[in-house]
C-alpha positions in Angstrom: -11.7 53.5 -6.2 -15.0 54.0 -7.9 -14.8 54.9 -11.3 -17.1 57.7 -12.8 -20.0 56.5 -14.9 -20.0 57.4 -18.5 -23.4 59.5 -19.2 -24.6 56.5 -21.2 -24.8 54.4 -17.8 -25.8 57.8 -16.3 -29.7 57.6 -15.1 -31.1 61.1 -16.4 -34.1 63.2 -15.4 -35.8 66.4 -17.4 -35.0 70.0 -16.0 -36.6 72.3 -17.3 -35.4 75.9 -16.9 -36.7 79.2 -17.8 -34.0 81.8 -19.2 -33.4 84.6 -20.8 -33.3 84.6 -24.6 -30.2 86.1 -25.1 -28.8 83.5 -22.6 -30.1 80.8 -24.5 -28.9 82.4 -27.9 -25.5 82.7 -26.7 -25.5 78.9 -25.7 -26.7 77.9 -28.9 -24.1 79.6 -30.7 -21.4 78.5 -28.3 -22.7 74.9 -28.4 -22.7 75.6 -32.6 -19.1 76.9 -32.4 -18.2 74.2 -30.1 -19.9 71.0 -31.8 -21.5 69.9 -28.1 -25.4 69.5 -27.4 -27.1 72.1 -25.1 -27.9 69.1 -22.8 -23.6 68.5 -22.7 -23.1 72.3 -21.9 -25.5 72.9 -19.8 -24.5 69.5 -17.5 -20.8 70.7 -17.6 -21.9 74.1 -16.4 -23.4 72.5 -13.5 -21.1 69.8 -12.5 -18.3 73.5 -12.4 -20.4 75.2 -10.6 -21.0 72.8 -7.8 -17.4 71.6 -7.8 -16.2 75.2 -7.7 -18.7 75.8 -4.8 -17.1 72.7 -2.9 -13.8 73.8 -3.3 -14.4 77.4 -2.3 -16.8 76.1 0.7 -13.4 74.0 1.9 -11.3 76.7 1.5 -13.2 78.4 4.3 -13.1 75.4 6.7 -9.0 75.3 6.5 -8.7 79.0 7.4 
């Protein structure tokens, strides 16, 4: 079984992103509150969102 790389032997690219301000606020804060970099939340946020869209799209193949 392949084991996950760590993001320091992770190959990264720049997204760049336009958001609301309040959005980005409310990160920042959260990020604050929570001791993590915006780059750490903002790659968590996508890595649920895409495995909750997985899960969800094979849900829909069982039924």
């Amino acid at each position: 079984m392949k084991k996950k790389p760590t993001p320091e032997e992770t190959e990264t690219e720049m997204l760049n992103a336009r958001l609301p301000k309040g959005l980005i606020k409310r990160a920042k804060i959260f990020c604050d509150e929570n001791e993590m970099t915006i780059q750490d939340f903002v790659t968590d946020a996508i890595i649920e969102k895409l495995e909750l869209a997985h899960k969800e799209r094979r849900k829909r193949l069982r039924l």
